[in-house]
C-alpha atoms as a printed R data frame, in Angstrom:
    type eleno elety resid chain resno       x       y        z
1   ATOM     1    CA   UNK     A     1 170.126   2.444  -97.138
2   ATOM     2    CA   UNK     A     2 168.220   5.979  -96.455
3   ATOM     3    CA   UNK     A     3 166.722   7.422  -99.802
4   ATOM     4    CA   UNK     A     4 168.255  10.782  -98.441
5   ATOM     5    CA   UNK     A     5 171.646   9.486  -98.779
6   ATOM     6    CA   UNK     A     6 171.038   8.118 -101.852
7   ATOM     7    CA   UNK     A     7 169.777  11.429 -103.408
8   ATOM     8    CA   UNK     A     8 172.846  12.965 -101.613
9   ATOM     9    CA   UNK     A     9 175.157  11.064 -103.321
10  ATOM    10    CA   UNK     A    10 173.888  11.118 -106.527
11  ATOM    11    CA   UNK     A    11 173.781  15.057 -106.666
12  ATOM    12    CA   UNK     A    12 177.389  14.714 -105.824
13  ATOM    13    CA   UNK     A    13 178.338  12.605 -108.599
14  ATOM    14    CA   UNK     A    14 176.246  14.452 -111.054
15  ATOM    15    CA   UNK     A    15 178.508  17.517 -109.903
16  ATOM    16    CA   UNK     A    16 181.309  15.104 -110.126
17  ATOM    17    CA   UNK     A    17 180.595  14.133 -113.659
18  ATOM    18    CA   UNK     A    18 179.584  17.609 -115.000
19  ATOM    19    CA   UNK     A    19 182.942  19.252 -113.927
20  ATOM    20    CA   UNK     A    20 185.107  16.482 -114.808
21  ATOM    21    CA   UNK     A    21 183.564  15.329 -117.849
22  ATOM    22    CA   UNK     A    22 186.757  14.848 -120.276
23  ATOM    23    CA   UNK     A    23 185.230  17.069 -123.189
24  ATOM    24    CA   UNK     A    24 183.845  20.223 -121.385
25  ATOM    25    CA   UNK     A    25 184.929  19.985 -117.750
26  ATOM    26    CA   UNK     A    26 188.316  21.983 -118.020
27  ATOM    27    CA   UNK     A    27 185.696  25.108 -119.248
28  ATOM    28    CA   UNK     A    28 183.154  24.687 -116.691
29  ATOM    29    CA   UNK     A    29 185.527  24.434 -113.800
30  ATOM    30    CA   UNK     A    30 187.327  27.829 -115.364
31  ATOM    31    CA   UNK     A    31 183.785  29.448 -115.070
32  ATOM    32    CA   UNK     A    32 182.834  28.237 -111.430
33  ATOM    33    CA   UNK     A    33 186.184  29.338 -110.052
34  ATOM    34    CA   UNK     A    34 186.121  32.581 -112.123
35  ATOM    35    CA   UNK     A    35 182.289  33.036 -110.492
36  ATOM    36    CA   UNK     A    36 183.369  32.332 -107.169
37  ATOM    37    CA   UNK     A    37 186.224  34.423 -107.292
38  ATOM    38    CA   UNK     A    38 184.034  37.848 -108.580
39  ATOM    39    CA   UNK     A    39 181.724  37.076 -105.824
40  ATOM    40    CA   UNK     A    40 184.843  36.758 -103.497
41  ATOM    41    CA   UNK     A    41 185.982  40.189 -104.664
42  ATOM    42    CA   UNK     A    42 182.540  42.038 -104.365
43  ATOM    43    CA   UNK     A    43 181.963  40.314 -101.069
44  ATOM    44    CA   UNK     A    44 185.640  41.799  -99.986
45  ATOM    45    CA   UNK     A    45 184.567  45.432 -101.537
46  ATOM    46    CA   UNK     A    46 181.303  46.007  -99.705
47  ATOM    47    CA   UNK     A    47 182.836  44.530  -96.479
48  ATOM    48    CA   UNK     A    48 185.540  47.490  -96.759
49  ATOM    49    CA   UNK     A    49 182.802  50.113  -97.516
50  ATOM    50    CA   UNK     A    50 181.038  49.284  -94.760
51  ATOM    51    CA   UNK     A    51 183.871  49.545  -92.870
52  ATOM    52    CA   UNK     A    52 184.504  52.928  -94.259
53  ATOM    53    CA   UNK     A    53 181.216  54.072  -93.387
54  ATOM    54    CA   UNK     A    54 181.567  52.612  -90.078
55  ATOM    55    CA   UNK     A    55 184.584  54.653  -89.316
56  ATOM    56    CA   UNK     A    56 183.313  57.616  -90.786
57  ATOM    57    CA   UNK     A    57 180.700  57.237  -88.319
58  ATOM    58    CA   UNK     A    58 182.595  57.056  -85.251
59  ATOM    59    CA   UNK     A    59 184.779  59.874  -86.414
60  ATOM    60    CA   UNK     A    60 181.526  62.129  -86.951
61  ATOM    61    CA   UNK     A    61 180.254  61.601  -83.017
62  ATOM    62    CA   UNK     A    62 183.599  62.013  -81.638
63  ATOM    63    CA   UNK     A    63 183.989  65.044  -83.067
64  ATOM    64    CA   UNK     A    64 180.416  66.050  -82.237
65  ATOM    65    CA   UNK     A    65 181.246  64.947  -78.372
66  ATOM    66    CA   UNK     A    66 184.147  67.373  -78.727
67  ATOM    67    CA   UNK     A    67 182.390  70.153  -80.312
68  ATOM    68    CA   UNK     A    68 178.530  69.489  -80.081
69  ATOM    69    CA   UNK     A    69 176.462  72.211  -82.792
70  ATOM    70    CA   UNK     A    70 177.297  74.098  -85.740
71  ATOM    71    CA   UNK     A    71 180.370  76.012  -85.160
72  ATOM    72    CA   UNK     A    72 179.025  79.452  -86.039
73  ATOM    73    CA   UNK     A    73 176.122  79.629  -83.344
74  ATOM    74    CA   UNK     A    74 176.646  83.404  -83.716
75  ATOM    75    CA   UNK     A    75 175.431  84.063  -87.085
76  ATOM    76    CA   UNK     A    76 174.838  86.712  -89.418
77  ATOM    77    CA   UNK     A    77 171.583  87.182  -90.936
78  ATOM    78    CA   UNK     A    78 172.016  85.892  -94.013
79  ATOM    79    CA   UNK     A    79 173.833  82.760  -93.007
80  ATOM    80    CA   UNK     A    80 170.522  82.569  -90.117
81  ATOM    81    CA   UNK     A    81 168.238  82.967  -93.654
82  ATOM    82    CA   UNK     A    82 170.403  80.092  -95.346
83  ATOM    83    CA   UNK     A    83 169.725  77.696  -92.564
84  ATOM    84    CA   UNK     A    84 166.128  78.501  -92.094
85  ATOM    85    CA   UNK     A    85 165.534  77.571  -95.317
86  ATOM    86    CA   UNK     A    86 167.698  74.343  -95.591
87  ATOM    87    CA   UNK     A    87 166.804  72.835  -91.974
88  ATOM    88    CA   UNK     A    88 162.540  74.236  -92.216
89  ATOM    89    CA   UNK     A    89 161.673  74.716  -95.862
90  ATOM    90    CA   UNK     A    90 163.692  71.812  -97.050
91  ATOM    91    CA   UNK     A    91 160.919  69.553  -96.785
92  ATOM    92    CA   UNK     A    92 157.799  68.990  -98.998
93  ATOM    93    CA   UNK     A    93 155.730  70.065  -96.391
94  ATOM    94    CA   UNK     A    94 156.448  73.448  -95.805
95  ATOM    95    CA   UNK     A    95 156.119  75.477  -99.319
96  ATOM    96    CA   UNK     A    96 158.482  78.223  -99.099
97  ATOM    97    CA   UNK     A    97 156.820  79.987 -102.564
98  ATOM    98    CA   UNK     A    98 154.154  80.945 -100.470
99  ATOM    99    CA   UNK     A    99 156.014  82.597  -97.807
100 ATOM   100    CA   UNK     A   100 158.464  85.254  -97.100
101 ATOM   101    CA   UNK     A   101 161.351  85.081  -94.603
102 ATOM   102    CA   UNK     A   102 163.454  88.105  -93.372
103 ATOM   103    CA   UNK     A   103 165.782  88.061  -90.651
104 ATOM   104    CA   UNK     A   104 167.163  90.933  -89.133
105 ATOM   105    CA   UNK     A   105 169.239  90.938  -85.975
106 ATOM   106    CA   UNK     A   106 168.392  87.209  -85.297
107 ATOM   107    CA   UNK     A   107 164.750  87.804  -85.637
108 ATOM   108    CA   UNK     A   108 163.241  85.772  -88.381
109 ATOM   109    CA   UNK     A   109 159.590  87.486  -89.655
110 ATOM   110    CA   UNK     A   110 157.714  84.994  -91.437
111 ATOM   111    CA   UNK     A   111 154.933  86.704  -93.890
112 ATOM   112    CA   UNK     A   112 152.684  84.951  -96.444
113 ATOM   113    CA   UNK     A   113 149.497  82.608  -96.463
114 ATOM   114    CA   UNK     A   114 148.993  79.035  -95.448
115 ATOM   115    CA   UNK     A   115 146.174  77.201  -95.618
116 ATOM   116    CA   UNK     A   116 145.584  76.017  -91.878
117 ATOM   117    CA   UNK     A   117 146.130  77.579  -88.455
118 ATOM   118    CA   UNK     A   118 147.617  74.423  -87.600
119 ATOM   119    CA   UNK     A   119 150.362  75.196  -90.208
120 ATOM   120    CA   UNK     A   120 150.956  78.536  -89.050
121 ATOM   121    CA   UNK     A   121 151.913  77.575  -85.739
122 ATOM   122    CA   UNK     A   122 153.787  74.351  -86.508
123 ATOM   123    CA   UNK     A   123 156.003  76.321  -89.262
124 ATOM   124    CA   UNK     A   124 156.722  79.271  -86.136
125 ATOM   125    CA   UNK     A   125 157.907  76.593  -84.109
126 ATOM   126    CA   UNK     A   126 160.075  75.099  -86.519
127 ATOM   127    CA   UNK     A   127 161.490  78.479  -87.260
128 ATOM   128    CA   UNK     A   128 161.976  79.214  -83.601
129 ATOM   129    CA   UNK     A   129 164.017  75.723  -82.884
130 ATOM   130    CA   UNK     A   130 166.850  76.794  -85.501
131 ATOM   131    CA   UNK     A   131 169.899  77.339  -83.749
132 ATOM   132    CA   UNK     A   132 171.076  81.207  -83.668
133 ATOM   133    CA   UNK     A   133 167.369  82.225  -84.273
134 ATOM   134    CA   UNK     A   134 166.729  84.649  -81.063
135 ATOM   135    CA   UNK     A   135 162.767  85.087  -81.783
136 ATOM   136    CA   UNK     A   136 160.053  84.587  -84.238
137 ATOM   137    CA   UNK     A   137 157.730  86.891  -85.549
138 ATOM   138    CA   UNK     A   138 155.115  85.340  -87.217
139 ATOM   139    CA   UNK     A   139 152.989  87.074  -89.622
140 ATOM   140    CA   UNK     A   140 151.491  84.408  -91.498
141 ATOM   141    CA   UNK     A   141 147.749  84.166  -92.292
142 ATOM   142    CA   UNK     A   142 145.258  81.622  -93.431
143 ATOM   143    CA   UNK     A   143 144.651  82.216  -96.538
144 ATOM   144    CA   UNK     A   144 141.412  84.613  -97.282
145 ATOM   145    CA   UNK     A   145 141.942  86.358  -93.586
146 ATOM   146    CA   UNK     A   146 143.377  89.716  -93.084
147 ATOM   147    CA   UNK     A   147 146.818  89.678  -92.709
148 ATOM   148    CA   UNK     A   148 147.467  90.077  -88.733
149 ATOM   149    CA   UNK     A   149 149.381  93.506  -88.930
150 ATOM   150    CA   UNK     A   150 146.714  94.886  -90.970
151 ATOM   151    CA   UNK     A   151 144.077  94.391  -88.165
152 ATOM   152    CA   UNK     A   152 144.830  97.244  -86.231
153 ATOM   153    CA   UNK     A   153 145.021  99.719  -89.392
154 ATOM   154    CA   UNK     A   154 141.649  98.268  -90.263
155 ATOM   155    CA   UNK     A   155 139.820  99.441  -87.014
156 ATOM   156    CA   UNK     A   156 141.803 102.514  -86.529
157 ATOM   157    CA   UNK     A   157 139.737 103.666  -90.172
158 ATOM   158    CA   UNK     A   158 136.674 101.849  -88.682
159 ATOM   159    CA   UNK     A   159 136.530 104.081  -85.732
160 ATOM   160    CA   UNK     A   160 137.637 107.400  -88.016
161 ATOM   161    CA   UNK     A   161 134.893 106.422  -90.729
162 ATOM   162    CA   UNK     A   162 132.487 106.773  -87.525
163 ATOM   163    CA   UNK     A   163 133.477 109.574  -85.614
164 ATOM   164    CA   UNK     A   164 133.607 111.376  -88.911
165 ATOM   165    CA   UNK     A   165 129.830 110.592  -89.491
């Protein structure tokens, strides 16, 4: 006889014994079929959520096939300012304290300081992929440089200050 079958058929017993055993059996098969039936039920419940999700799913890229986009591609500025903010700023990332967003006629204007030129041009890119956004201007500056529309002003009184002296 194999010592595997022996083991085998003494764990059976054992199970045998503890859930027939004349004093407390009647209890202890209550509580394993009462077990196995919760697990039965929460089994069944996150079967049917998935399920639900599933089908949510679907339904979400068919109707995305059918009408691909937001449905107001034409939008107003405010609702443009709205979803700059949610789809760019939205993210820990990008600060939005720091900077100042106006959009007029589809033109978002982006003033305010960063601290590298790397996330100056990332964050005008960003703004530009929106959907309804027609252009970006982008006045944002590293922080301690002039601001960019200032540069002009600056060396118009330059040259003044030296044809004046």
């Amino acid at each position: 006889m194999k010592v595997g079958t022996l083991v085998i058929g003494g764990a059976i017993g054992a199970a045998l014994a503890y859930l027939f055993d004349p004093d407390s059996g009647r209890g202890r098969r209550a509580r394993l079929r009462d077990q196995t039936m919760s697990e039965v039920r929460k089994a069944r419940g996150r079967g049917e959520a998935k399920q639900r999700y599933l089908s949510n799913v679907a339904r979400g890229r068919m109707s995305e096939l059918v009408s691909p986009g937001p449905d107001n591609r034409d939008a107003d500025d405010a609702t443009l300012v709205d979803r700059i903010r949610s789809q760019v700023f939205g993210s820990p990332e990008m600060p939005d304290d720091r900077i100042a967003l106006t959009v007029v006629d589809g033109v978002a204007e982006l003033r305010g300081e960063l601290d590298a030129p790397d996330d100056i041009l990332r964050l005008g890119e960003r703004v530009g992929a929106v959907s309804g956004v027609r252009s970006v201007r982008n006045l944002l500056r590293v922080h301690g440089d002039a601001p960019p529309n200032k540069e002009d002003a600056m060396r118009a009184s330059e040259t003044a200050k030296r044809r004046a002296s």
